[in-house]
C-alpha positions as CSV (number, residue, x, y, z in Angstrom):
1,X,0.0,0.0,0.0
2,X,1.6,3.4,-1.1
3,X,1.8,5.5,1.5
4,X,1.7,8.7,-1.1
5,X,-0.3,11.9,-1.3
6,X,-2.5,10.5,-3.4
7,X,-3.9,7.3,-1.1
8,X,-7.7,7.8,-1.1
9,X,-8.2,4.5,0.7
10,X,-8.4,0.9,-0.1
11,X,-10.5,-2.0,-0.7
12,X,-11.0,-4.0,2.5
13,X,-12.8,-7.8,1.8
14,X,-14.8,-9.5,4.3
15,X,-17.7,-11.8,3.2
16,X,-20.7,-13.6,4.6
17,X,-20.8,-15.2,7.6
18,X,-24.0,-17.3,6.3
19,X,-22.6,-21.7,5.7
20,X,-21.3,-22.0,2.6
21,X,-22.5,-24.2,0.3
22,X,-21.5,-27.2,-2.7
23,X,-20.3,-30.4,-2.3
24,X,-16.7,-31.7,-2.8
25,X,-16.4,-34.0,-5.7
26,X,-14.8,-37.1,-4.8
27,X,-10.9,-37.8,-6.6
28,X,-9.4,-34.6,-5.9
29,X,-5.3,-34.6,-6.4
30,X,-3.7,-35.0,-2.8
31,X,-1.7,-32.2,-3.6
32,X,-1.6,-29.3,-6.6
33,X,-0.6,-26.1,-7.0
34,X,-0.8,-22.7,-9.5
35,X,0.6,-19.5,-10.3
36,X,-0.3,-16.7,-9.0
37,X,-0.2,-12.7,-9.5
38,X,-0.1,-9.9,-7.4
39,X,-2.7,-6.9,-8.1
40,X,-1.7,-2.9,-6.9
41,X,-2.4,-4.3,-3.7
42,X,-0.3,-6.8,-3.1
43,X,-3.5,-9.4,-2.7
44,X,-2.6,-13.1,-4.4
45,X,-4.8,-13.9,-7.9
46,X,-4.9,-17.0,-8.9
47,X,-7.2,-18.8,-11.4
48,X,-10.6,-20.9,-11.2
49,X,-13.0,-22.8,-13.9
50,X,-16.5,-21.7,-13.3
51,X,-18.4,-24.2,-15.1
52,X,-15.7,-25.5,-17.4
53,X,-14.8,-22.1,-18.6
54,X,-12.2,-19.8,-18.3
55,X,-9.4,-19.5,-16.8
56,X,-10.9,-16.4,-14.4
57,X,-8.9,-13.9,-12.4
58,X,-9.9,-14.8,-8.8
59,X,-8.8,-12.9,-5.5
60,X,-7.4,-15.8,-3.1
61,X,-9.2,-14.7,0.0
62,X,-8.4,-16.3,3.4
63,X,-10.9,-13.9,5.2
64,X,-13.9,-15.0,3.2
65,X,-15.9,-18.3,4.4
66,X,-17.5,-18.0,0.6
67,X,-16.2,-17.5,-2.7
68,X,-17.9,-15.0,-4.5
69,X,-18.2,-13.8,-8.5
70,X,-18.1,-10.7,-9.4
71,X,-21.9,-9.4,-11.5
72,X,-20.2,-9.1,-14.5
73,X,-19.1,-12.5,-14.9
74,X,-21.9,-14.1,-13.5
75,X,-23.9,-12.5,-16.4
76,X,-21.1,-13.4,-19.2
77,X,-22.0,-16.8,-18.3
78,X,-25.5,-16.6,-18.2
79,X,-25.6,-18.0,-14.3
80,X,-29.3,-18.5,-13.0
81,X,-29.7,-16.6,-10.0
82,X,-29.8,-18.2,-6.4
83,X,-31.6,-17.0,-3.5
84,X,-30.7,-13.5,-1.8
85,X,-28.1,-14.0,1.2
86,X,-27.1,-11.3,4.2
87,X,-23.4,-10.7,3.3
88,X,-21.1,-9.5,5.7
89,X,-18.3,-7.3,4.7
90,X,-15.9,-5.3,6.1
91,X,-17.9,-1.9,6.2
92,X,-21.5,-3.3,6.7
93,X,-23.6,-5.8,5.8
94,X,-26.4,-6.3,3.4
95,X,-29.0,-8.2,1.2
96,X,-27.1,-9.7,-1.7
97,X,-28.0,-11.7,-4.8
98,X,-26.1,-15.1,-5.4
99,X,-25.5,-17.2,-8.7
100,X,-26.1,-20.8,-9.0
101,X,-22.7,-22.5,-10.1
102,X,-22.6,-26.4,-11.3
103,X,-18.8,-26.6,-11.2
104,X,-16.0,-24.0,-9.3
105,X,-12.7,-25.7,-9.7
106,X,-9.4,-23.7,-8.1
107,X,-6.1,-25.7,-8.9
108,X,-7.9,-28.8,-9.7
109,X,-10.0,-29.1,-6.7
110,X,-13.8,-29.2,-8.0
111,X,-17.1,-28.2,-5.9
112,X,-20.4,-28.2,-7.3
113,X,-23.6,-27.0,-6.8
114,X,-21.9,-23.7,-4.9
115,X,-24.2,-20.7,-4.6
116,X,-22.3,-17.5,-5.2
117,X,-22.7,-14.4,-4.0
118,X,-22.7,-12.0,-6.9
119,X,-20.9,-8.1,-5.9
120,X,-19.7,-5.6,-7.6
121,X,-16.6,-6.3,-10.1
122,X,-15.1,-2.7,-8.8
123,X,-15.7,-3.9,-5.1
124,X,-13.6,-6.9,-5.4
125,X,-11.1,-5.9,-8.3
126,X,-11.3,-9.3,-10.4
127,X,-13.8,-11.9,-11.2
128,X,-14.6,-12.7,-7.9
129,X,-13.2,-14.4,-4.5
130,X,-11.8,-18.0,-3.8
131,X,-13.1,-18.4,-0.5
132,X,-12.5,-21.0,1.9
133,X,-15.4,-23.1,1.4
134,X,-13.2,-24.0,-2.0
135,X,-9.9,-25.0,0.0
136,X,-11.3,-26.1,3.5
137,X,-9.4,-28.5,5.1
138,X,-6.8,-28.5,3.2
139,X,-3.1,-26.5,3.3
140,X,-2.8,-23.7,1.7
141,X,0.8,-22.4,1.6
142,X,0.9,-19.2,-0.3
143,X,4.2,-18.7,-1.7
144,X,4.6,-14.8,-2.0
145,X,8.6,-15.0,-3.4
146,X,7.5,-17.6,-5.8
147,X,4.0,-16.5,-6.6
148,X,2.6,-19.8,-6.3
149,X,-0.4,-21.6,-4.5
150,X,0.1,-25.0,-2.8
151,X,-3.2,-27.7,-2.1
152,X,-2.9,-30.0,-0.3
153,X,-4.0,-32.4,2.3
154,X,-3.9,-31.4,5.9
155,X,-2.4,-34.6,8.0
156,X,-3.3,-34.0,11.4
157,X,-0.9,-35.0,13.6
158,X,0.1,-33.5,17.2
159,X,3.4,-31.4,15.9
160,X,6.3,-29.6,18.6
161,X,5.7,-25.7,19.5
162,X,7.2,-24.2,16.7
163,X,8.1,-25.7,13.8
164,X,6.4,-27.8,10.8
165,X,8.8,-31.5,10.0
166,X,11.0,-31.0,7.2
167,X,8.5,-33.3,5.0
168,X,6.1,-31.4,5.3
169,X,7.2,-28.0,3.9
170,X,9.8,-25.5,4.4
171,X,10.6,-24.7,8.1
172,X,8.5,-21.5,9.5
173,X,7.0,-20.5,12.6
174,X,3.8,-22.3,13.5
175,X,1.1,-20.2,15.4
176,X,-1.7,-22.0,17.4
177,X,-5.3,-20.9,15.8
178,X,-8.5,-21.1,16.1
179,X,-12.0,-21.2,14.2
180,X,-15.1,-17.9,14.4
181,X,-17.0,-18.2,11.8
182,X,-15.0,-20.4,9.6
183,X,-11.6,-18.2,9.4
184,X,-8.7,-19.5,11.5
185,X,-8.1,-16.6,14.2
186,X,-4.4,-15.7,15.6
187,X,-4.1,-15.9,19.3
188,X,-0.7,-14.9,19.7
189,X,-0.4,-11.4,18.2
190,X,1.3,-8.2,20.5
191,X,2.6,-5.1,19.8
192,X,4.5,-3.9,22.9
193,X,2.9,-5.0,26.0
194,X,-0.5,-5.3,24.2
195,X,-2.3,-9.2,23.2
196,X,-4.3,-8.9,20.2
197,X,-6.7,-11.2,19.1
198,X,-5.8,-11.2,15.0
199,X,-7.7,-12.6,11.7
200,X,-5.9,-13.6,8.4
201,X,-7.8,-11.7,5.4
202,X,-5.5,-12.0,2.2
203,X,-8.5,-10.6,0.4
204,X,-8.2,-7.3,2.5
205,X,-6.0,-4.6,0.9
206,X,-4.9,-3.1,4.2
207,X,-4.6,-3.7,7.7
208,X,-6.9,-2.3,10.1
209,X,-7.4,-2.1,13.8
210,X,-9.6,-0.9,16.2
211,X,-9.8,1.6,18.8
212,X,-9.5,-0.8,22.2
213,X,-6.0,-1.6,20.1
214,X,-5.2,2.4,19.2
215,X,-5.7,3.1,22.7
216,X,-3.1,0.9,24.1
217,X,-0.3,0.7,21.7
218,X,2.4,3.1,20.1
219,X,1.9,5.0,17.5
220,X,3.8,7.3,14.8
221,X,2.0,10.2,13.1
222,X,2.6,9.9,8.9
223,X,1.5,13.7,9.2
224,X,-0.1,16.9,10.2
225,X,-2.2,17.3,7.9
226,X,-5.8,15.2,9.0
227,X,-7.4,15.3,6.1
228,X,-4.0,13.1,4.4
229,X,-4.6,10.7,7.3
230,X,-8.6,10.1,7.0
231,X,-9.0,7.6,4.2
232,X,-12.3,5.8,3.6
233,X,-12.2,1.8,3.5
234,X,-14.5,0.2,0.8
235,X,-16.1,-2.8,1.4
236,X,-16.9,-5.5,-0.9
237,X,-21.0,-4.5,0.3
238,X,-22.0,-0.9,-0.5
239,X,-21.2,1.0,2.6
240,X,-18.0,2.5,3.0
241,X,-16.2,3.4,6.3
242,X,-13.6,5.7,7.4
243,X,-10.6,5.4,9.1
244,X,-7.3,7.1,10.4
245,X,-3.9,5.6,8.7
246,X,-1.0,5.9,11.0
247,X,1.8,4.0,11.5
248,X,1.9,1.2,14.3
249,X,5.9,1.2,15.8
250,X,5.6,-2.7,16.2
251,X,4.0,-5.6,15.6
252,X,5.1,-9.0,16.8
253,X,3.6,-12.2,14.9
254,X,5.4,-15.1,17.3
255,X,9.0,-14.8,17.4
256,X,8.9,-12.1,14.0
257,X,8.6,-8.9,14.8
258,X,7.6,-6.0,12.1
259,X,8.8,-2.1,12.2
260,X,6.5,0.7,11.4
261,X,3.4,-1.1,10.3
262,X,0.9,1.1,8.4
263,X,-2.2,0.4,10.3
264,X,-5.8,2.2,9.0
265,X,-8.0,2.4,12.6
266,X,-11.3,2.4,12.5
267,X,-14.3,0.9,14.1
268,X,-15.4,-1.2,11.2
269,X,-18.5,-3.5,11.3
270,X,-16.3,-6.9,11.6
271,X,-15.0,-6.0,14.8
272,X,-18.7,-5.9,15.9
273,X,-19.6,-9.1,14.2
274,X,-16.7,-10.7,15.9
275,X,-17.8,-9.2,19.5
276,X,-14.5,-7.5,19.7
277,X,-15.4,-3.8,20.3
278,X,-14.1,-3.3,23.6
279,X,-11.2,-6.1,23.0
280,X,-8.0,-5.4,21.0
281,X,-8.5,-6.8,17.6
282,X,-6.4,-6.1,13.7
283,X,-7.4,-7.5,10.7
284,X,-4.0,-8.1,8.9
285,X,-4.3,-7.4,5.5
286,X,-2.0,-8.4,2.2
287,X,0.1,-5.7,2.9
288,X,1.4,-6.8,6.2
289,X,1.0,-11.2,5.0
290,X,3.3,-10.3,1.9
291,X,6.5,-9.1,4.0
292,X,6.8,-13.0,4.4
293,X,8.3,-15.1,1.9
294,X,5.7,-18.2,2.7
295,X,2.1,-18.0,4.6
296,X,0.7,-21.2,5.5
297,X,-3.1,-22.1,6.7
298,X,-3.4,-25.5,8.0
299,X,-6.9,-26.4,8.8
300,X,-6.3,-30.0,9.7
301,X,-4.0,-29.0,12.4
302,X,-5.5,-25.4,13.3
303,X,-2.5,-23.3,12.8
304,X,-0.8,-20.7,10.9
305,X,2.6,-21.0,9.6
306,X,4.6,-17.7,8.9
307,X,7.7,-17.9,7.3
308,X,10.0,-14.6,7.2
């Protein structure tokens, strides 16, 4: 995220809480991988089939419980349309129409009968979202020096405090998780003295926290100027928020530890569908996730593997 005078804000993703839905087709590949690309944001976009066709630019979102297709698309293709859902994003929540889907296939892993919430193309920035109802319970190791995706198989198995086996995949730092509402959640997040209860949203552009977090941590001014500093945050429903961007002096992800994090503040609608008003809380967006070389979600073992 450019830190220039001509920031205007930044698309934040965060959809629906409501179950997903599809079924996984039997004979998927133990393991698979893609390429990826980075957009202006830094967020991963990788490629999906939706009903046979395409390749499609898709957003690789770890914060979404649901994949998602952008309106356009979904009327390229001629997609009958699927009940209304409540979506849930980062700004607000709303009434939103879906798309019935026979066949979403990421990396060679097929679902079918998936309905789709359909948003705005300019709210999400590609064809749509690869959620995790398309990679649950597998690994998903998101190579950000190689620009790759890796599937695969989550093995559980009871593993030491810190580190993945060597057969597995490159050595990293393994955090504990947890689930709420189908994202794994980071427990052991600080900046200074201050725990932070932390969610993984690759989807998001930036990184925002709230104010029970501004209030306790140190901070560095980017400016004088306020009106440089307010910036609104975009949401992939139609309300838009507004935050302050300032600069946190240090945020510390396990043993890691990062300098002078840009950090937008703002008492967004997730932290209140989370229940974390009064708790400190950060959603840590692409920009902070791609100053490591490897991320790593492992639903089978509920953990979060960063590797610097």
């Amino acid at each position: 995220m450019g830190l220039g005078a001509g920031l205007c804000g930044a698309a934040a993703a965060w959809p629906s809480r409501a179950q997903p839905t599809g079924t996984r087709l039997p004979g998927d590949p133990d393991e698979t991988e893609f390429d990826a690309r980075f957009d202006p944001a830094l967020r991963m976009i990788g490629p999906a089939l939706v009903n046979g066709k395409g390749p499609f630019s898709f957003v690789v979102d770890t914060g979404a419980n649901r994949s998602a297709i952008s309106e356009d698309l979904a009327e390229r293709l001629r997609l009958p349309r699927g009940p209304n859902v409540e979506l849930h994003g980062i700004a607000g929540a709303e009434m939103t129409p879906t798309a019935r889907v026979d066949a979403f296939e990421v990396g060679g892993i097929a679902s079918r009968d998936m309905l789709l919430p359909v948003l705005k193309r300019h709210r999400v920035g590609a064809d749509g979202l690869i959620g995790l109802d398309a990679l649950q319970g597998r690994l998903v190791e998101m190579d950000f020096r190689r620009r790759r995706v890796r599937l695969r198989r989550s093995r559980p198995r009871t593993l030491g405090n810190t580190r993945l086996s060597p057969e597995d995949l490159m050595p990293g730092e393994a955090l504990p998780a947890r689930y709420r509402f189908g994202q794994l959640t980071l427990v052991q997040v600080r900046s200074g003295k201050a725990s932070i209860t932390a969610f993984i949203d690759s989807g998001s552009q930036v990184t925002v926290g709230n104010s029970a977090l501004r209030s306790l941590v140190r901070l560095k001014n980017l400016a004088r100027d306020e009106e440089y500093r307010r910036v609104p945050i975009f949401s992939v429903t139609s309300q838009v928020a507004y935050g302050e961007l300032t600069v946190l002096k240090t945020l510390q992800i396990g043993e890691s530890r990062i300098l002078n994090l840009p950090v937008v503040f703002s008492d967004v609608h997730a932290f209140r569908l989370w229940g974390l008003e009064d708790k400190p809380a950060l959603l840590i967006g692409a920009d902070t996730l791609a100053r490591y070389s490897v991320l790593v979600l492992d639903f089978g073992r509920n953990q979060v593997v960063f590797n610097p």
